[in-house]
C-alpha positions as CSV (number, residue, x, y, z in Angstrom):
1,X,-156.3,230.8,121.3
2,X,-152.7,233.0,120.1
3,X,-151.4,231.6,116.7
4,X,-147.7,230.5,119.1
5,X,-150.3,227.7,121.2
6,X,-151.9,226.9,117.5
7,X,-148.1,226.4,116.6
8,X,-147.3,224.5,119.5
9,X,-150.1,222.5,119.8
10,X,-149.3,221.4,116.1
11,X,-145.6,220.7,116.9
12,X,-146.1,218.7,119.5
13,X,-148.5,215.6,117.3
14,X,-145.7,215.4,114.5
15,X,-143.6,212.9,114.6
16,X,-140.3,212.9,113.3
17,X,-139.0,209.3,111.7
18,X,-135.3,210.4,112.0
19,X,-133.9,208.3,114.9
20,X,-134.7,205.3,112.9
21,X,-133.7,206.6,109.4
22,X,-130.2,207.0,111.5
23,X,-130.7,204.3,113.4
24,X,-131.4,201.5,110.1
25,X,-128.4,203.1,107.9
26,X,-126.0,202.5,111.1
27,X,-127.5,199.1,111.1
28,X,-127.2,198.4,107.4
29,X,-123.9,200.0,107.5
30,X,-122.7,197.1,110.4
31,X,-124.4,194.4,108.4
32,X,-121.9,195.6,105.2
33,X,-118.6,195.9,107.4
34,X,-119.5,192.3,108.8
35,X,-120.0,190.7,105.7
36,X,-116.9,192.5,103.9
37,X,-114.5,191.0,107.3
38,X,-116.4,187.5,106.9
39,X,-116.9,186.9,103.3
40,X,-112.9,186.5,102.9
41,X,-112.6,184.2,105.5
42,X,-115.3,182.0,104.3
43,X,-113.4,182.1,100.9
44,X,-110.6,181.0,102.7
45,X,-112.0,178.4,104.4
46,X,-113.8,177.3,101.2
47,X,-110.4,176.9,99.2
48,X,-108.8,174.8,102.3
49,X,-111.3,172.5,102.4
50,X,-110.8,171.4,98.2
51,X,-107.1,171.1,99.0
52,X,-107.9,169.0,102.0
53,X,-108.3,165.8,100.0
54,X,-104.7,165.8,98.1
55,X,-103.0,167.2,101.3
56,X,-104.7,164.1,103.3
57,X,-103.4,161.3,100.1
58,X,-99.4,163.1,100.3
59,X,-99.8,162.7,104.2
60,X,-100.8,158.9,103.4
61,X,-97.8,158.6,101.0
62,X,-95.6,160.3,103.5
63,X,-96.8,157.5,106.3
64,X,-96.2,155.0,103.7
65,X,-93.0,156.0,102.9
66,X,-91.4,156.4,106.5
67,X,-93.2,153.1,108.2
68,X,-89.2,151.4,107.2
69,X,-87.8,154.0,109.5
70,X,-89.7,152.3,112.9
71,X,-87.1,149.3,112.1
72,X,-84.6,152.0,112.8
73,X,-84.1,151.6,116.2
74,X,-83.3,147.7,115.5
75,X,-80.4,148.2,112.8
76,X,-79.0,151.0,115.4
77,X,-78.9,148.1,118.2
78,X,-77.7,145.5,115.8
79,X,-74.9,148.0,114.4
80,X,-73.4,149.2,118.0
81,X,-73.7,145.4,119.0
82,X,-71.4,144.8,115.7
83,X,-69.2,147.5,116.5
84,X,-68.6,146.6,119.9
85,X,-67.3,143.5,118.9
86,X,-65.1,144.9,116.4
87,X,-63.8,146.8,118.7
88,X,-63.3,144.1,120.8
89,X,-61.5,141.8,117.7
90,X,-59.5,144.6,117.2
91,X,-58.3,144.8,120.9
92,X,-57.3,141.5,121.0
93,X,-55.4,142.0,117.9
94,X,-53.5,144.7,119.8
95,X,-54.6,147.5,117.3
């Protein structure tokens, strides 16, 4: 046997780890870009929901504070009916 089909022969039963040295640092570099885009939003979502509670009591006070205003419509219809008649008074008068 020639010292090129020793060589050869040699080559061909190493094995060369490469591919997945390449292919776990693209992977661990994925997993760091994923958790840098999510961590923030997580954050985020973390500080809206300890403002939740207060927001939810000032929406309370703000339903509270309008209910008057459903009577609304009532004092509109009682004010036109009152003006018509004024009008009407004042008609009469001849003014």
């Amino acid at each position: 046997m020639t010292a090129s089909a020793i060589v050869l022969a040699s080559g061909s039963t190493a094995t060369s780890h490469f591919g997945w040295i390449l292919g776990f640092v693209i992977g661990g570099v994925i997993v760091v870009v994923v958790v840098a885009l999510v961590a923030p939003i997580l954050l985020l979502a973390r500080s809206i929901g300890q403002e939740a509670p207060q927001i939810n009591a000032e929406l309370t006070k703000a339903v509270h504070n309008t209910a008057a205003l459903a009577g609304l419509r009532t004092t509109i219809e009682h004010a036109t009916i009152i003006i018509g008649g004024l009008q009407r008074g004042r008609a009469r008068l001849g003014g």
